[in-house]
C-alpha positions in Angstrom: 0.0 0.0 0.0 1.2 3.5 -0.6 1.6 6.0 1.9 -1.5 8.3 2.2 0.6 11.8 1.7 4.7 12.8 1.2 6.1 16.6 2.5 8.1 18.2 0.7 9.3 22.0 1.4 8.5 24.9 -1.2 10.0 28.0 -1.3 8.1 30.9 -0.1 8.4 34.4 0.7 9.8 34.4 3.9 11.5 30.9 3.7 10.8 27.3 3.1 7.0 25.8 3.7 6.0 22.3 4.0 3.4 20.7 1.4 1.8 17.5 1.6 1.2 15.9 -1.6 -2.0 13.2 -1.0 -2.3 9.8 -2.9 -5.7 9.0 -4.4 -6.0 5.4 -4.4 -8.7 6.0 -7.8 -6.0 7.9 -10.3 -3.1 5.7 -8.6 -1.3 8.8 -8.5 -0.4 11.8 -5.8 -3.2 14.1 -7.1 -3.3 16.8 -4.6 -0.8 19.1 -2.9 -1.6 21.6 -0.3 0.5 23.6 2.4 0.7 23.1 6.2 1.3 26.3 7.0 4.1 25.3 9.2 7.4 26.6 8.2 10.9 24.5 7.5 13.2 26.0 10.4 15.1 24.7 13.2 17.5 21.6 13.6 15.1 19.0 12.8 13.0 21.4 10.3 9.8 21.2 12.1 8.5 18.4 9.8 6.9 16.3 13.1 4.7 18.9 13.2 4.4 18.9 9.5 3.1 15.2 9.6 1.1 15.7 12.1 -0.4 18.5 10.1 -1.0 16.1 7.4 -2.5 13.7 8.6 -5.3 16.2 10.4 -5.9 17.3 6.9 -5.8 13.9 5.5 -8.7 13.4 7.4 -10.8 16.1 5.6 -9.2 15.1 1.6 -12.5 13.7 -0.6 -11.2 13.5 -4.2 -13.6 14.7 -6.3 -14.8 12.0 -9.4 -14.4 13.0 -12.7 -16.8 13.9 -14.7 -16.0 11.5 -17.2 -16.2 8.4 -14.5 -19.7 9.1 -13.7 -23.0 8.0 -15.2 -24.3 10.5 -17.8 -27.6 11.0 -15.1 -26.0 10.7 -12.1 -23.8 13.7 -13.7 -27.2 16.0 -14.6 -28.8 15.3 -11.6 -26.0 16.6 -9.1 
């Protein structure tokens, strides 16, 4: 099984950001990235906290179907 999300830092105005990237099991790819908000700093770079950011927003993650996966009605009537 793959792991549910990776971090990986990005470059931002005042320094470097952690970003968790979130595997959707459907596409069988890493689909979506989003930031933690918590900044790369300090001897160990702060990425516990980063995880542990991750996984509270792993929690709230619903990949959205495609359009092209779903019945034709089941499309018109949402």
């Amino acid at each position: 099984m793959r792991c549910p999300f990776t971090l990986f830092k990005k470059k931002a105005g005042n320094g470097l950001i952690w970003y968790a990237r979130f595997w959707n099991d459907k596409a069988r790819r890493y689909t979506l990235a989003r930031s933690t908000g918590i900044y790369a700093e300090g001897k160990k770079e702060r990425k516990r906290e980063a995880e542990l950011k991750a996984q509270e927003m792993l929690k709230e993650i619903r990949f959205e179907m495609e359009v092209a996966d779903s019945p034709f009605v089941s499309y018109l009537e949402d």
